[in-house]
FIFIRO-747555 format. One line per field, with one value per residue: residue number from 1; residue in three letters; x, y, z of N, C-alpha, C in turn. Coordinates in Angstrom, 1 decimal, decimal comma, padded with zeros to 4 digits, always signed. Example, Ala and Ser with C-alpha at 12.3 -4.5 7.8 and 13.67 -1.06 7.14 Angstrom:
nr = [1; 2]
rest = [ala; ser]
nx = [+013,2; +012,8]
ny = [-005,7; -002,2]
nz = [+007,8; +007,1]
cax = [+012,3; +013,7]
cay = [-004,5; -001,1]
caz = [+007,8; +007,1]
cx = [+013,2; +012,9]
cy = [-003,3; +000,0]
cz = [+007,8; +007,9]
# end
This chain:
nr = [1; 2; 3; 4; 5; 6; 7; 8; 9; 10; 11; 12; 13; 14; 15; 16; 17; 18; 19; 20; 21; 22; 23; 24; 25; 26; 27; 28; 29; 30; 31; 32; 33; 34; 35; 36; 37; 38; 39; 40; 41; 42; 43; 44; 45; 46; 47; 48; 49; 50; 51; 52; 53; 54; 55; 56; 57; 58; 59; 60; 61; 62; 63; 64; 65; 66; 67; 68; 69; 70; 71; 72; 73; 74; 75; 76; 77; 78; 79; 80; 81; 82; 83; 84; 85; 86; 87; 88; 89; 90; 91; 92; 93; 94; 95; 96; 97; 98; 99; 100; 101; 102; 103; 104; 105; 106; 107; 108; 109; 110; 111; 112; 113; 114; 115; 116; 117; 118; 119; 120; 121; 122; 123; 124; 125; 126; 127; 128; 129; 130; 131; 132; 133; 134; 135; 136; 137; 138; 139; 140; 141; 142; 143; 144; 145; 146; 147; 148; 149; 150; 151; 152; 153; 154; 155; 156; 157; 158; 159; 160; 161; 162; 163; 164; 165; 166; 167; 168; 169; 170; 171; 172; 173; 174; 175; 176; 177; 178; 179; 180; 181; 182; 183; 184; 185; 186; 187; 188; 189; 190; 191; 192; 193; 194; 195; 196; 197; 198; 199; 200; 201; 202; 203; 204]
rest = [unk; unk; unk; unk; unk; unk; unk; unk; unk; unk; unk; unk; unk; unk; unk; unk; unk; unk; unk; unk; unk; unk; unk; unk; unk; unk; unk; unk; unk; unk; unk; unk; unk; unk; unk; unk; unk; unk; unk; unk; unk; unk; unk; unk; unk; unk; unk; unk; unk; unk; unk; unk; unk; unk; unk; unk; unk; unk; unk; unk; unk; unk; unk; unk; unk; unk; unk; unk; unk; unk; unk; unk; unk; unk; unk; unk; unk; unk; unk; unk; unk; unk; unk; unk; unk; unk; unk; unk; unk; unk; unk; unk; unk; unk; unk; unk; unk; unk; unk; unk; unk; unk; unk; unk; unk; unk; unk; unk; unk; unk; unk; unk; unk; unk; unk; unk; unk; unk; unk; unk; unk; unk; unk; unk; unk; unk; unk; unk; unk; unk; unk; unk; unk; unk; unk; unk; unk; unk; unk; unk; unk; unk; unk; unk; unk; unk; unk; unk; unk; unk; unk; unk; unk; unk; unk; unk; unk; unk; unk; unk; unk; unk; unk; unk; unk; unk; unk; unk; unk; unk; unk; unk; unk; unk; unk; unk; unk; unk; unk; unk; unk; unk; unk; unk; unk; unk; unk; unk; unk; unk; unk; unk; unk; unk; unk; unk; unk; unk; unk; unk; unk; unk; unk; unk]
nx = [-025,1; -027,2; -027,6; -025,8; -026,2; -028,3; -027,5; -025,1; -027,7; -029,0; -027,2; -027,0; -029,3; -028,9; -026,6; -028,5; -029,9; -032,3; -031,1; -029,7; -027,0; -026,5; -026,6; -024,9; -022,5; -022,5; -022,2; -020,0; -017,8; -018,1; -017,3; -015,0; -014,0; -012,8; -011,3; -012,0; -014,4; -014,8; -013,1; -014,7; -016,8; -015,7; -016,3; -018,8; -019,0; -017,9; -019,6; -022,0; -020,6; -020,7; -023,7; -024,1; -022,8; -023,8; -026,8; -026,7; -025,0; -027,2; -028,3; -030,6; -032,8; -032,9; -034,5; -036,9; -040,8; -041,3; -038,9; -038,7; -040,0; -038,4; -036,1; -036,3; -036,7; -034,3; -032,7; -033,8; -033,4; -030,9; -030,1; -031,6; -030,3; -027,6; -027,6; -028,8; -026,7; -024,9; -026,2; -026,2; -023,3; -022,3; -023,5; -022,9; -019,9; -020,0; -017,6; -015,7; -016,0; -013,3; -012,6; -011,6; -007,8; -004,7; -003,5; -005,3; -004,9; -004,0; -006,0; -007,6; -009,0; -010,4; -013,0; -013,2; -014,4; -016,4; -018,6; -018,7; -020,0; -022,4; -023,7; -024,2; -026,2; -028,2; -031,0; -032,6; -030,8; -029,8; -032,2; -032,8; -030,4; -030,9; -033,1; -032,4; -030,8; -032,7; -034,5; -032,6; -030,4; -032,4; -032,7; -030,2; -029,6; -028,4; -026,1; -023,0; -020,8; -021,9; -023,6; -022,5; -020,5; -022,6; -023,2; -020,2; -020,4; -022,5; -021,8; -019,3; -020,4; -021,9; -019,9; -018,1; -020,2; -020,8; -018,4; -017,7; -020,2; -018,9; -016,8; -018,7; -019,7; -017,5; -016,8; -018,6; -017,1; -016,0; -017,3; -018,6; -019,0; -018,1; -020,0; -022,3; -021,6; -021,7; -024,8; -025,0; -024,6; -025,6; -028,4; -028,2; -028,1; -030,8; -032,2; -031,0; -032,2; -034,9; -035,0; -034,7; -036,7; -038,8; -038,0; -038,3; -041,1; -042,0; -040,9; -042,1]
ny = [-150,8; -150,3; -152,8; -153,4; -151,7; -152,6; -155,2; -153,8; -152,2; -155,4; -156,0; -154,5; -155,1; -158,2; -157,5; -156,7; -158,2; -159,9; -162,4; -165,4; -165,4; -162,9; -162,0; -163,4; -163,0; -159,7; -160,4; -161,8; -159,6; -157,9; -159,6; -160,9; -159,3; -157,2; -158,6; -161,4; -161,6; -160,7; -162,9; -164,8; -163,8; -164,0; -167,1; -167,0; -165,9; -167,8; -169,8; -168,7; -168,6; -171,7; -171,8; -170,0; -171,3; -174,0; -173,2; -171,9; -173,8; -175,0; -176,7; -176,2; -177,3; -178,6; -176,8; -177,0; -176,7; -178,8; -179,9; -178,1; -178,2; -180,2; -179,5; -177,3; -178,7; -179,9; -177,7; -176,2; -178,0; -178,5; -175,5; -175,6; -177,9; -176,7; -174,5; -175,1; -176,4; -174,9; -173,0; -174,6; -175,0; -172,5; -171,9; -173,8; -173,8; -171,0; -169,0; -166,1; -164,3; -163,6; -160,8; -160,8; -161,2; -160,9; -162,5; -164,9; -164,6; -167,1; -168,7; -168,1; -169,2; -171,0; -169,9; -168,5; -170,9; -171,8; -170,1; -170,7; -172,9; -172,3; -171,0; -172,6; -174,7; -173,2; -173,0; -171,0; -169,4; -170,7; -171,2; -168,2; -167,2; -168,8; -167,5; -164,9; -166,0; -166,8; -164,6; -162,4; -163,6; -164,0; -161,1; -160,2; -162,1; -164,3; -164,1; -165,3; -164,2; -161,6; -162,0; -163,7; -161,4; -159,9; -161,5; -161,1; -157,7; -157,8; -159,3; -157,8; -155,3; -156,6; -157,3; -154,8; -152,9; -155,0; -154,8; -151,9; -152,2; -154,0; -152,7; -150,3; -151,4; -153,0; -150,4; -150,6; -152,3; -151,8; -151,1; -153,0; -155,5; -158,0; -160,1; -158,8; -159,6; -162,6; -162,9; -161,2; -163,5; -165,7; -164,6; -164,7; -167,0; -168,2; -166,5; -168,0; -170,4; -169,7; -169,6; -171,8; -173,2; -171,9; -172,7; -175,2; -175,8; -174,6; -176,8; -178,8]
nz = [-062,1; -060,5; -059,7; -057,6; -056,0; -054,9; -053,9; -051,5; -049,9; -049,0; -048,1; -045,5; -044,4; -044,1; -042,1; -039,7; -039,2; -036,4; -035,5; -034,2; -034,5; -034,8; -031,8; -030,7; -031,8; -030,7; -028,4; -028,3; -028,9; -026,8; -024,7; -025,2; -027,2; -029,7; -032,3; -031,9; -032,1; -034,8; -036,2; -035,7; -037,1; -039,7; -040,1; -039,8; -042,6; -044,3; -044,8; -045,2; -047,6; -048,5; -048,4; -050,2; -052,5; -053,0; -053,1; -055,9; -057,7; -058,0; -056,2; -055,1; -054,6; -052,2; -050,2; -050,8; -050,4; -049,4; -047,8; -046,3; -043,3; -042,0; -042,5; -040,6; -038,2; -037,8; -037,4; -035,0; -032,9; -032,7; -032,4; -030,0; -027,9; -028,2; -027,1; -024,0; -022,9; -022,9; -021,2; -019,0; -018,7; -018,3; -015,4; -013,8; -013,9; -012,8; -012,4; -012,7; -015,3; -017,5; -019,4; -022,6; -023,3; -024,8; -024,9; -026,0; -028,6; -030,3; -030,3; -032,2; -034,3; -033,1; -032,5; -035,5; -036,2; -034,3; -035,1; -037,8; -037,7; -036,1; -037,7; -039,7; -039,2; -039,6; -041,1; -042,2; -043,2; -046,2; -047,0; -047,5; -049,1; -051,4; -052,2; -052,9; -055,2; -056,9; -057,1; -057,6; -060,1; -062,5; -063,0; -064,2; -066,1; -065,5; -065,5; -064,2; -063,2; -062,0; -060,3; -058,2; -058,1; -056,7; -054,3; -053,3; -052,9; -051,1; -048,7; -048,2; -047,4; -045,0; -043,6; -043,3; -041,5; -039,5; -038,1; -037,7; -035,3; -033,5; -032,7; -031,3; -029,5; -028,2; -026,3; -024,6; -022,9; -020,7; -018,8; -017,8; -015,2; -013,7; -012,9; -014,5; -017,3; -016,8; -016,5; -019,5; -020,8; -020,3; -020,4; -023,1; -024,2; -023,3; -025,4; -027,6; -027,3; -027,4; -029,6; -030,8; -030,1; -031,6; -034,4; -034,1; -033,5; -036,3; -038,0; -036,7]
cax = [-024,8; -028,7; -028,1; -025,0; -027,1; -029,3; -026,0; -025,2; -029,4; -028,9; -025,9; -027,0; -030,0; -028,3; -026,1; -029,6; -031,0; -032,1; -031,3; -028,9; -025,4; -026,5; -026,5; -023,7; -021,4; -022,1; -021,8; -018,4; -017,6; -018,2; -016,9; -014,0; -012,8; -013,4; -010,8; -012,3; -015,9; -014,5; -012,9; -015,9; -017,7; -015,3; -016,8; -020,2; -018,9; -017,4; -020,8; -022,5; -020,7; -021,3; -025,0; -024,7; -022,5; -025,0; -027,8; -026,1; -024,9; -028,4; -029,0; -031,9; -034,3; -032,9; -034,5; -038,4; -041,3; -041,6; -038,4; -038,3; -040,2; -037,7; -034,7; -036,4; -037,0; -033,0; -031,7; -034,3; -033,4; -029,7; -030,1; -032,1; -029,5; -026,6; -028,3; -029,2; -025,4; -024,1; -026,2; -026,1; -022,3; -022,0; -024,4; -022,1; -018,9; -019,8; -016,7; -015,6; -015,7; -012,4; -012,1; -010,3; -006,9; -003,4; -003,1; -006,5; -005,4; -003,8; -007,0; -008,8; -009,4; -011,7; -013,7; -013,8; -015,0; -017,9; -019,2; -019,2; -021,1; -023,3; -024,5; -024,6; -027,3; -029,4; -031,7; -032,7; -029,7; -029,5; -033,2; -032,4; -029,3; -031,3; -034,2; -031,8; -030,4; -034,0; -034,9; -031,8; -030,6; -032,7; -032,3; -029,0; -029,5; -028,0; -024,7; -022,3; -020,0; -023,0; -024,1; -021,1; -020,2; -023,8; -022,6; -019,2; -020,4; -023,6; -021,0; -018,5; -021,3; -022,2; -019,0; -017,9; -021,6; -020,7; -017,2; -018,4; -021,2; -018,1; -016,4; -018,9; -020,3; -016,8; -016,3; -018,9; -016,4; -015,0; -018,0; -019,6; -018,9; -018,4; -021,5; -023,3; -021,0; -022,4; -026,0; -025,4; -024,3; -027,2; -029,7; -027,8; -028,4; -032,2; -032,5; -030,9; -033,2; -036,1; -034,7; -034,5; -038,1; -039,5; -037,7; -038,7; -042,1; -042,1; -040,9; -043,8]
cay = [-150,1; -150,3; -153,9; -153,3; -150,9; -153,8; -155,8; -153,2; -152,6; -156,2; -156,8; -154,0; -155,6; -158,8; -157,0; -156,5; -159,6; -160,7; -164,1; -166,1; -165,5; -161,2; -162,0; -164,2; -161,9; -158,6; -160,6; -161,8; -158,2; -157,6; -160,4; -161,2; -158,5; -157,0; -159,2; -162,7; -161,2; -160,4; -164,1; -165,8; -163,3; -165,0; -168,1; -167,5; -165,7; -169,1; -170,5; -168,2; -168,5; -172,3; -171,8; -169,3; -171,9; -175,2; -172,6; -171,5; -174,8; -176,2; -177,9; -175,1; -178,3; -178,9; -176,1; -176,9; -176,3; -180,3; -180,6; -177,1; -178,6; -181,5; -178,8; -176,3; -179,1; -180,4; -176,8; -175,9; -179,1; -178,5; -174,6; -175,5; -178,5; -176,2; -173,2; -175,4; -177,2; -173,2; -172,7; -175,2; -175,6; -171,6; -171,7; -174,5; -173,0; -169,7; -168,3; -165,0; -164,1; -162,5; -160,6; -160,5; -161,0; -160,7; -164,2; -165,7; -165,0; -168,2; -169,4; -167,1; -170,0; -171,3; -168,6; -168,5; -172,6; -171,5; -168,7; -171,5; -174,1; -172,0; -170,2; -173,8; -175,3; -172,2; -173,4; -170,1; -168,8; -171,5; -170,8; -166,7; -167,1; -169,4; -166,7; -163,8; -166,2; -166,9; -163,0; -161,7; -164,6; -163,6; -160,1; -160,2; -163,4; -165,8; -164,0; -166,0; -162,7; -160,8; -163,1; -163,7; -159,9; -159,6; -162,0; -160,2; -157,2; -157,9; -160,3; -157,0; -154,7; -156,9; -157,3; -153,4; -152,8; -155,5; -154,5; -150,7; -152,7; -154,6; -151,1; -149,6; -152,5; -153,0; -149,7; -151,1; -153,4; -151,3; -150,9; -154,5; -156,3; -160,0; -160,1; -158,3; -160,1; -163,7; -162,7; -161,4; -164,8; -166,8; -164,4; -164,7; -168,7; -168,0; -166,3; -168,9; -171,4; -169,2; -169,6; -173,2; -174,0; -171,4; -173,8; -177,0; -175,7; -174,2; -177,9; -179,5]
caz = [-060,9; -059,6; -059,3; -056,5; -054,6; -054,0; -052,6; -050,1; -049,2; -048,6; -046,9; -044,5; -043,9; -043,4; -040,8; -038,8; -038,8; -035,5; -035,4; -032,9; -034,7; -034,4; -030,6; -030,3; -032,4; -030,4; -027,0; -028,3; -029,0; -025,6; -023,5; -025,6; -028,0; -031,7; -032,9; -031,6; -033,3; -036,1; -036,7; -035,7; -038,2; -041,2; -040,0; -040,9; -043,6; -044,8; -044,0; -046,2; -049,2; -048,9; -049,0; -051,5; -053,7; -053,0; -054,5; -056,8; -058,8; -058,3; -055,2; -054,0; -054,4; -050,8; -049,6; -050,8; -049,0; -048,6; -047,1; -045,0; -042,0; -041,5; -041,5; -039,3; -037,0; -037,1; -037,0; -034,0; -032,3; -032,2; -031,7; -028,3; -026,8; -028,0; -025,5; -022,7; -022,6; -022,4; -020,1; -017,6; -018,7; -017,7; -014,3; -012,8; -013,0; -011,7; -012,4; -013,0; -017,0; -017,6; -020,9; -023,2; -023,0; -026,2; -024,9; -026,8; -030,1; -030,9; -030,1; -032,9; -035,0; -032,8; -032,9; -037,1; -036,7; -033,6; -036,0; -039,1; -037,0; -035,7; -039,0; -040,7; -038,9; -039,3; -041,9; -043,1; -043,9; -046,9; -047,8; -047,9; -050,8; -053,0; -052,7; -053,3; -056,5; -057,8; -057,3; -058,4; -061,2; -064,0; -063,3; -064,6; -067,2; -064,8; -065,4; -062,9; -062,5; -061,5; -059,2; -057,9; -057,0; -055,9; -053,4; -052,9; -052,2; -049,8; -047,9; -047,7; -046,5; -044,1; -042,5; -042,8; -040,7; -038,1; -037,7; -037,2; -034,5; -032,6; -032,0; -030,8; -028,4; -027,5; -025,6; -023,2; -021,5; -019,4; -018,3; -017,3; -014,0; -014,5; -013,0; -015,7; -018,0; -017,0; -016,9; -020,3; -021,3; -019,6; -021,5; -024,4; -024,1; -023,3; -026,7; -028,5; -026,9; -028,1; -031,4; -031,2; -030,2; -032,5; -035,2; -033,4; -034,0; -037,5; -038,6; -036,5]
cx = [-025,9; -028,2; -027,1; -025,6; -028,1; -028,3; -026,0; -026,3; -029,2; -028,2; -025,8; -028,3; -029,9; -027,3; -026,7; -030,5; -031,0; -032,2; -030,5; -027,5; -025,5; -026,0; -025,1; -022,9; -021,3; -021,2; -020,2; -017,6; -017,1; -017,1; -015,5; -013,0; -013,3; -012,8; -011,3; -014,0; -015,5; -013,9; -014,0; -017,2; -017,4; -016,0; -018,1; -020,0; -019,0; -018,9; -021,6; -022,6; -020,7; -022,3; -024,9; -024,0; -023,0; -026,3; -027,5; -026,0; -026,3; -029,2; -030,0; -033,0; -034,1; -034,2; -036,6; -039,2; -041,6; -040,6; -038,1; -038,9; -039,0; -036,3; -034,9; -036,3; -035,4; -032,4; -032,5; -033,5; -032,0; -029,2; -030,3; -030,9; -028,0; -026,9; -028,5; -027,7; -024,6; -024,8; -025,9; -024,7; -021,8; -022,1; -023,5; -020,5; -018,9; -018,7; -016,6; -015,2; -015,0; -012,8; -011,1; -009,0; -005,8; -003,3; -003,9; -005,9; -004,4; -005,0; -008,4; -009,5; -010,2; -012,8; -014,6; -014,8; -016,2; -018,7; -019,9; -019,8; -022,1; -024,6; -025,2; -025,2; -028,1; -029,7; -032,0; -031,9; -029,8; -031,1; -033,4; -031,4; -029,8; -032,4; -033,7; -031,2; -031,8; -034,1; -033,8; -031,1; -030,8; -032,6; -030,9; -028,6; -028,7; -026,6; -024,1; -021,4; -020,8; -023,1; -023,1; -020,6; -021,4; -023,5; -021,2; -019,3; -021,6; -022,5; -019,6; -019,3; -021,5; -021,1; -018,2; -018,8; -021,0; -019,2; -017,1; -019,4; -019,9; -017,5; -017,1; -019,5; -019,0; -016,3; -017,4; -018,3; -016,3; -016,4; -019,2; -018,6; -018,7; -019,5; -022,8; -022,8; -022,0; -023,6; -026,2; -025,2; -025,4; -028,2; -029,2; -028,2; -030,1; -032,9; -033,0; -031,9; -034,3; -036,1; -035,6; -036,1; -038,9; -039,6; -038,4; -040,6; -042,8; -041,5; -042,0; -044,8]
cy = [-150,3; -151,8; -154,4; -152,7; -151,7; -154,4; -154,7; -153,0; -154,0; -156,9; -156,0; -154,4; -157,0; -158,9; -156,6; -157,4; -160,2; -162,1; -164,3; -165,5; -163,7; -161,4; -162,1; -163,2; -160,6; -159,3; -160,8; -160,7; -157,6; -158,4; -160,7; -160,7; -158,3; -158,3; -160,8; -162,7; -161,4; -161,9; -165,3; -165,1; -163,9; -166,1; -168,1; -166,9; -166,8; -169,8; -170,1; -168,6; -170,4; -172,7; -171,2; -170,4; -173,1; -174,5; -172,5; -172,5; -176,0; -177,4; -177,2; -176,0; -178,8; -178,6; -175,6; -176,7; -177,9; -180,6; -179,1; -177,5; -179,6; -180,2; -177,3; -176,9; -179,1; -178,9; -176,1; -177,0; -178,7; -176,7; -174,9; -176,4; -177,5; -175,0; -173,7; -175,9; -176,0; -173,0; -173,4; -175,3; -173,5; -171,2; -173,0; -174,5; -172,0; -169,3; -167,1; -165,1; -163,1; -162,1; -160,2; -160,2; -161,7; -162,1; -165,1; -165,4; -166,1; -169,0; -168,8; -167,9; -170,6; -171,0; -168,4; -170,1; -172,1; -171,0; -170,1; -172,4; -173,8; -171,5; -171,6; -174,6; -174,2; -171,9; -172,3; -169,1; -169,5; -170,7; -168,9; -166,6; -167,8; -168,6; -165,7; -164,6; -166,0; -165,6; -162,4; -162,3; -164,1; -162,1; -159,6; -161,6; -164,3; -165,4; -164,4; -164,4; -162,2; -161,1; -162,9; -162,4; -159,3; -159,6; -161,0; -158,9; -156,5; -158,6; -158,8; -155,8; -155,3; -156,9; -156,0; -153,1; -153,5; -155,0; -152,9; -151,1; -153,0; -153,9; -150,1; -150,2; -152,7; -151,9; -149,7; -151,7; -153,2; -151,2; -152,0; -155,3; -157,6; -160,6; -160,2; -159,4; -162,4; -164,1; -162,1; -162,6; -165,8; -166,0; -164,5; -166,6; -168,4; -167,7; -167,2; -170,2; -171,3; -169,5; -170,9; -173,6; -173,4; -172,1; -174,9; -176,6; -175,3; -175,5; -178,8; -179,4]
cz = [-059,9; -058,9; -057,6; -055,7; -053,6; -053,7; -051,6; -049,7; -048,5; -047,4; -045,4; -043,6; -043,4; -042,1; -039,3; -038,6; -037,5; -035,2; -033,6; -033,4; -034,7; -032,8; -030,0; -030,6; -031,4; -028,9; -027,2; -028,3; -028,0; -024,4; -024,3; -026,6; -029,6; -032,6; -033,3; -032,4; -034,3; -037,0; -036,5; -036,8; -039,5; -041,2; -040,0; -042,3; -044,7; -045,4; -044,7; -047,7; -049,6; -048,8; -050,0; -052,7; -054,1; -053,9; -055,8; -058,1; -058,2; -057,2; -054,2; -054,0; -052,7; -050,2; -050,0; -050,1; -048,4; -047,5; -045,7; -043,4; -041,0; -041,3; -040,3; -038,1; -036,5; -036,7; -035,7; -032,6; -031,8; -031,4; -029,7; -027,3; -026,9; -026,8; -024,1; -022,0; -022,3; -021,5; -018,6; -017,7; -017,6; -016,2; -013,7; -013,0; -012,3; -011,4; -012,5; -014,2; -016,9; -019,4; -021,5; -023,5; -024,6; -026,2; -025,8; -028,2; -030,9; -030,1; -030,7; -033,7; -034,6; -032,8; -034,5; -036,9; -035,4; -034,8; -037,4; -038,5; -036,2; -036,4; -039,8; -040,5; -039,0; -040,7; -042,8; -043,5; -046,1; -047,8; -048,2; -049,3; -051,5; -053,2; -053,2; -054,8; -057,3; -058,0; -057,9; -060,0; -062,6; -064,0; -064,1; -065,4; -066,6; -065,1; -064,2; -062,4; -061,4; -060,4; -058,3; -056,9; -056,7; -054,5; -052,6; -051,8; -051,3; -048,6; -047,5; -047,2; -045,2; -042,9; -042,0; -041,3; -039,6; -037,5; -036,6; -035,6; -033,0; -031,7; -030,9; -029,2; -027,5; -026,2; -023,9; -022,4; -020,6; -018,1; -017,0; -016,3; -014,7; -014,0; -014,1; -016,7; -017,9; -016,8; -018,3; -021,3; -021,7; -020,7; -022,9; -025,0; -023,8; -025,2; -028,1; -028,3; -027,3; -029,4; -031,4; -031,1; -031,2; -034,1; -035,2; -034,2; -035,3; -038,4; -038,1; -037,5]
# end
């Protein structure tokens, strides 16, 4: 039972990580609805559990310290051009950001595949589940179950937590201009650009 406590500890500490895909998620929340969060949240979910299943059956030699320079550089490198192409793609339409409208959700699947291609260049996601297998692993003799619903239920923590997050971010809308709305976009793309050079330079 101790060993689940540490899954939820985790998965709520996962739910607080400030990366780029925390950012992204609440803004979607905001600008486009719990529901369109919440399908771009499966999509790193996805994204998750194929880092956790590459650790898992053995391929955590990826994720050495020889080769971590070379994927901080590529997942910095694509962080930063994907931030600059949002932003200069945002700053020259200067449109008005509508939200969320019944009509986008045959267009929720986009949303799950953003979420999984956003998480799956972000290097330390991959090197986090092969440190939670090594550290957790032998605590539990390498039992695959274990493991397994370690996984399970840090990955349903996490998504309870953000779902709870989406709700409560969402009742801002009413509140935000489209003004506000595409200055928090722009800083939202600033962020991620921080990300990416912080990367760029932790593979230097």
């Amino acid at each position: 039972m101790t060993d689940y406590i540490d899954a939820v500890v985790f998965g709520f500490i996962l739910s607080f990580s400030f990366g780029p895909i925390f950012f992204i998620l609440l803004e979607t929340s905001i600008t486009r609805g719990i529901k369109q969060a919440v399908f771009m949240d499966f999509g790193v979910i996805v994204s998750d559990l194929l880092f956790f299943s590459v650790a898992y059956f053995g391929a955590s030699k990826i994720a050495t310290e020889e080769n971590q320079p070379a994927l901080f550089l590529l997942g910095g490198v694509i962080l930063s051009v994907y931030s600059v192409v949002s932003f200069i793609g945002n700053a020259s339409k200067k449109k008005k950001i509508k939200k969320a409208k019944a009509a986008e959700e045959s267009r929720l699947l986009k949303y799950a595949i953003k979420g999984f291609l956003l998480n799956i260049i972000n290097v330390s996601c991959f090197i986090i589940w092969t440190g939670v297998i090594v550290w957790f692993g032998p605590k539990v003799g390498m039992s695959p179950l274990k493991i397994w619903t370690f996984f399970v239920v840090a990955v349903a923590t996490y998504l309870l937590i953000n779902i709870l997050k989406f709700m409560l971010s969402s009742r801002l809308k009413s509140k935000l201009t489209d003004k506000v709305l595409f200055y928090i976009r722009q800083g939202l793309n600033i962020l991620i650009l921080i990300f990416g050079v912080v990367l760029v330079f932790k593979g230097m």
